[in-house]
C-alpha positions in Angstrom: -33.8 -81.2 -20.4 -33.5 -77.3 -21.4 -31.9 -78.8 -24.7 -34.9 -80.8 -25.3 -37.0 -78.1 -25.0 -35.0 -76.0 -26.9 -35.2 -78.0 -30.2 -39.0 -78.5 -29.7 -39.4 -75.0 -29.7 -36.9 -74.7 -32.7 -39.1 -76.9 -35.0 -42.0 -75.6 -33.8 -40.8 -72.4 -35.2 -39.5 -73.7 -38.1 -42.8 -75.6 -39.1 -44.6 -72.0 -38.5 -42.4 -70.7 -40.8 -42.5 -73.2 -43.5 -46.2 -73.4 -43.1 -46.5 -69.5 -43.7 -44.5 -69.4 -46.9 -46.4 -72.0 -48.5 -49.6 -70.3 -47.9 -48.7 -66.8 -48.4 -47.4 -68.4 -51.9 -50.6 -69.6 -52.6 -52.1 -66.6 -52.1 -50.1 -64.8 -54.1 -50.6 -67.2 -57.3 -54.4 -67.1 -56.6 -54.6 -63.0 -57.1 -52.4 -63.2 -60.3 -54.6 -62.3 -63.8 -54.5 -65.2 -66.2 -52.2 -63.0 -68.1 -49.8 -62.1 -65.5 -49.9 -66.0 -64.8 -48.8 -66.5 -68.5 -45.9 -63.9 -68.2 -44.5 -65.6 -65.0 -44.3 -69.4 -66.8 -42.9 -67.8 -70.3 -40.4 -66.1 -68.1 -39.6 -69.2 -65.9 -39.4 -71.1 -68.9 -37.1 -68.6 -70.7 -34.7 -68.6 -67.8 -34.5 -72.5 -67.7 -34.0 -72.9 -71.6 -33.0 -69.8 -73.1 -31.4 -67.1 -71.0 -28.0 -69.6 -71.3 -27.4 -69.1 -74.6 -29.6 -66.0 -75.7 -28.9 -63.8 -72.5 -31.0 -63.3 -69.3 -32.2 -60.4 -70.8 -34.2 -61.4 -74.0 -33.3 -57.6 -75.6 -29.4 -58.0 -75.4 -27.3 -60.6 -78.0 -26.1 -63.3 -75.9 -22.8 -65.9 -76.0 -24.1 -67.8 -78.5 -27.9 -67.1 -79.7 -28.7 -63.4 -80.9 -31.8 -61.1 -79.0 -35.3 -62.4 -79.7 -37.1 -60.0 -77.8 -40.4 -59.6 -80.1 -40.2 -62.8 -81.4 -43.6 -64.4 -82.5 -45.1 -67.7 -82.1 -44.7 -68.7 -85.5 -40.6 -68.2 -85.5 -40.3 -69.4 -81.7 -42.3 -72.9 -82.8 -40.2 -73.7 -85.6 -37.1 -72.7 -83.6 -37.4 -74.7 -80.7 -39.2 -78.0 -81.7 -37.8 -78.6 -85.2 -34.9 -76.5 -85.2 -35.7 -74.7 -88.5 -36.8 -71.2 -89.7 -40.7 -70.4 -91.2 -40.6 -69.6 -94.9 -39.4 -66.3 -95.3 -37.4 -65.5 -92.4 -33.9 -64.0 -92.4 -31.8 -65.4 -89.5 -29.3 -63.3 -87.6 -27.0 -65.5 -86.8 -25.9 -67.9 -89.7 -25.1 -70.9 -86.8 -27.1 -74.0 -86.7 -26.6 -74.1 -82.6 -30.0 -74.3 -81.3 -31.3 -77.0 -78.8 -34.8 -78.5 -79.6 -37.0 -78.8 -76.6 -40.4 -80.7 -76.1 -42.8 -77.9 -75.6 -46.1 -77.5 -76.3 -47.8 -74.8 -77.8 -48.6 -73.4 -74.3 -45.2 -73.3 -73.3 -44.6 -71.6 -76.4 -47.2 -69.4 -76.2 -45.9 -68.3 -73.1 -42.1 -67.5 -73.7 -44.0 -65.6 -76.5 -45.7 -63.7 -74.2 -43.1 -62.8 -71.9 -40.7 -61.9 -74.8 -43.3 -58.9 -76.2 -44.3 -57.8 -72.7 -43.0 -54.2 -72.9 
């Protein structure tokens, strides 16, 4: 019987806990600027795509793709949907390596943002 009242307590607990997290997360999200909201999805979406192969900090070369720290919209479009260069530009690297992704120009937009954040 003390067993039994032991794991109620437990979950009880646990389901406090849980229930705290998610609201003190949702409070956090809701004070965030619009901009500070657009830094935190470029820089989610840089870790999940790019920090692999560029590094996890966007100012340092990385294993395979170079430092794009300052990049602009223009270069990270072409880059990741079609896989080219705009007219003009110089690469660093002279490999052909890069992954396309579907993102939008949002997305894009974002990962722009969080790469020119100083």
């Amino acid at each position: 019987m003390r067993r039994a009242n032991f794991r109620g307590g437990f979950f009880r607990l646990l389901f406090f806990f849980v229930i705290s997290i998610l609201v003190l997360a949702n409070c956090k999200e809701e004070n965030l600027t619009p901009e500070q909201k657009q830094l935190n999805q470029g820089k989610g979406l840089y870790t999940a795509n790019c920090s692999a192969c560029h590094n996890q900090n966007p100012a340092m070369d990385g294993a395979v793709g170079p430092a794009i720290k300052g990049s602009n919209f223009e270069l990270l479009k072409a880059r990741i949907v079609s896989g080219t260069y705009p007219a003009g530009y110089t690469p660093k690297r002279s490999s052909q390596l890069m992954t396309r992704l579907p993102l939008n120009d949002e997305q894009i937009r974002s990962i722009e943002a969080y790469l020119n954040a100083p």
